[in-house]
C-alpha positions in Angstrom: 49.9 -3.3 49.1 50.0 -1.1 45.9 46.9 -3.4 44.5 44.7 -2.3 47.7 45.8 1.2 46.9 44.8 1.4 43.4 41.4 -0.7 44.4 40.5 2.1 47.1 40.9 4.7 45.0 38.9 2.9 42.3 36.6 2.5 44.7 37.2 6.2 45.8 36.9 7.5 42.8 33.8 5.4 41.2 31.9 6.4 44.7 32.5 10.1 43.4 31.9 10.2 39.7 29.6 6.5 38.7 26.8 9.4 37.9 28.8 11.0 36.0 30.4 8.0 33.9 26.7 6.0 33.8 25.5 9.1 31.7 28.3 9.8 29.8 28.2 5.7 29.1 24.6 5.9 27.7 25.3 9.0 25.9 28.0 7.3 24.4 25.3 3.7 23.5 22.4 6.4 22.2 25.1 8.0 19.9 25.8 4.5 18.8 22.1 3.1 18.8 21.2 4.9 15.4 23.6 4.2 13.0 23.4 0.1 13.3 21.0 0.5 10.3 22.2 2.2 7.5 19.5 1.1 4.5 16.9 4.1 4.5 13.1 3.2 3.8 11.2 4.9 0.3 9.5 7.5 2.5 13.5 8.4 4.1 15.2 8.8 1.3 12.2 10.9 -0.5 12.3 8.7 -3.3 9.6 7.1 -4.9 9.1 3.2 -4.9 9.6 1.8 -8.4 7.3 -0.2 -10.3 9.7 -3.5 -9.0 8.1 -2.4 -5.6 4.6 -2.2 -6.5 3.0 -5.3 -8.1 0.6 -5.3 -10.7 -3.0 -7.1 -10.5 -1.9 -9.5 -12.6 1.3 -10.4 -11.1 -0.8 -10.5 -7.4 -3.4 -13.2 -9.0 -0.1 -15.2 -10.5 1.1 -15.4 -7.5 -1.8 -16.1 -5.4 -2.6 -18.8 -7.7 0.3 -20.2 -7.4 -0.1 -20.3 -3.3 -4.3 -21.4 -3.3 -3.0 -24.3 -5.9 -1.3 -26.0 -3.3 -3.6 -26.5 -0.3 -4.7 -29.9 -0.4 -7.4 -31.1 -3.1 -8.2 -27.9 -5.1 -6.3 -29.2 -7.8 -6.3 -26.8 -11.2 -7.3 -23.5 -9.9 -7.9 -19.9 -11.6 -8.6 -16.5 -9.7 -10.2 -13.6 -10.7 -9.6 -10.7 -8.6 -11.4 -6.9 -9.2 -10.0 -3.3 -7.8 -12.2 -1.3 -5.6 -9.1 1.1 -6.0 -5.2 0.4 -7.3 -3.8 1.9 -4.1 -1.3 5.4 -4.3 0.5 7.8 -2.4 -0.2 10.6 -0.5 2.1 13.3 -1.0 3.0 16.1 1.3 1.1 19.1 0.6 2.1 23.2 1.9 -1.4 24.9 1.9 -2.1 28.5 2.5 -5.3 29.6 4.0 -6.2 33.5 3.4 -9.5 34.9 4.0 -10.5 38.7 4.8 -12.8 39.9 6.8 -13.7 38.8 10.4 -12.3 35.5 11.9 -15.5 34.4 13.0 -17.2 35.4 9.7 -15.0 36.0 6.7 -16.3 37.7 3.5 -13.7 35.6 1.4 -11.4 33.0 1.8 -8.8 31.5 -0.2 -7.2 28.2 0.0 -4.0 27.6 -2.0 -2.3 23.7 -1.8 1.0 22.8 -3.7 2.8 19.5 -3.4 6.4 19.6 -1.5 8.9 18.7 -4.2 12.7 18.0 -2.7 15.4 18.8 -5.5 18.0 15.7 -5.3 20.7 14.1 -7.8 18.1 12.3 -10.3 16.1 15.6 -10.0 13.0 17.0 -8.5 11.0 14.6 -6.3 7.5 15.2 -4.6 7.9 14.0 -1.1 5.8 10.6 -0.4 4.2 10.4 3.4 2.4 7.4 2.8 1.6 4.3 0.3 -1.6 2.5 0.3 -2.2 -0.8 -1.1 -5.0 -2.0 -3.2 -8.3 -2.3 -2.2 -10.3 -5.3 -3.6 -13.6 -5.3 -4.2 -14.3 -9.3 -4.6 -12.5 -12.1 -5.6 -13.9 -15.2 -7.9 -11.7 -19.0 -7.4 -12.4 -21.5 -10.4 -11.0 -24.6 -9.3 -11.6 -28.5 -9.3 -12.3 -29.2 -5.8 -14.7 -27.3 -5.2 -17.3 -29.7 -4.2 -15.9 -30.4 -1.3 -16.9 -27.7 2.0 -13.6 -28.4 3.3 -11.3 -27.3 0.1 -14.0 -24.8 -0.4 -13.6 -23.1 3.4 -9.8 -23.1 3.1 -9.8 -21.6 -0.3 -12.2 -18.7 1.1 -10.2 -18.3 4.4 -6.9 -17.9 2.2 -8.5 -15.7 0.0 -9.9 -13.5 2.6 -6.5 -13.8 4.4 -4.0 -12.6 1.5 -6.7 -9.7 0.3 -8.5 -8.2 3.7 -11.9 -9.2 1.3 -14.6 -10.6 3.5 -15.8 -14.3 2.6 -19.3 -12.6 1.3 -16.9 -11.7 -1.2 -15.4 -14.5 -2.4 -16.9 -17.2 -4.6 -15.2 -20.6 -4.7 -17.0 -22.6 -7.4 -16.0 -25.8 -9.6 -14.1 -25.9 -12.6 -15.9 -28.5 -15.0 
């Protein structure tokens, strides 16, 4: 008898106040939600990626290399790859726009642009809103296979793949 008591007013009770407790529940999972990651990204933090993060031509063609060299019969293979651009950062800017005169027609205006810098413990910091990679202007492959259409395609397509470089770009030629 006492267990059909306590299940109606469960029932009584959860009949009244299951609006109440399904928004206090996902208040509770949304307060929760956040905090299951607790490694902050470059542009978080406001730091600035070191040069471990970025990777250097030279490094990028070692490694590519390294990666072309094994698809089946290019054999010994060197790549040549030149910048367009080295990539960057943009960097969060405060700028000021003064002028006098009429809005539709000012006499003079001034426009004044300094980057944000963030004081923290290693120091001031500017504040980073975005990374951009490199931008490749063409890519020359010297390797042994060569000859053959098929090694040369997939030597091109990976190329093309790893860099964004269209395959007008690319030259695959022998090795002698």
């Amino acid at each position: 008898m006492e267990r059909k008591a306590k299940t109606k007013s469960f029932q009584t009770l959860w009949g009244k106040y299951k609006y109440v407790l399904l928004v206090v529940l996902a208040g509770v999972i949304l307060l929760i939600w956040p905090s299951g990651s607790e490694k902050k990204s470059d542009t978080e933090s406001g730091t600035q990626p070191t040069t471990a993060d970025t990777a250097t031509l030279a490094d990028t063609e070692a490694e590519m290399e390294q990666i072309l060299s094994r698809i089946e019969g290019v054999g010994e293979l060197k790549l040549m790859l030149t910048l367009e651009n080295s990539g960057g950062q943009q960097l969060a800017q405060d700028t000021e726009l003064s002028y006098s005169g009429e809005t539709k027609a000012p006499d003079n205006y001034a426009r004044k642009s300094e980057t944000v810098v963030v004081s923290g413990d290693d120091g001031d910091a500017p504040v980073v809103t975005g990374i951009t990679g490199p931008v490749y202007r063409g890519a020359l492959v010297v390797c042994q296979g060569a000859e053959d259409a098929e090694v040369k395609l997939a030597v091109t397509n990976a190329v093309a793949a790893l860099t964004g470089l269209s395959s007008d770009r690319i030259t695959v030629v022998r090795c002698q």
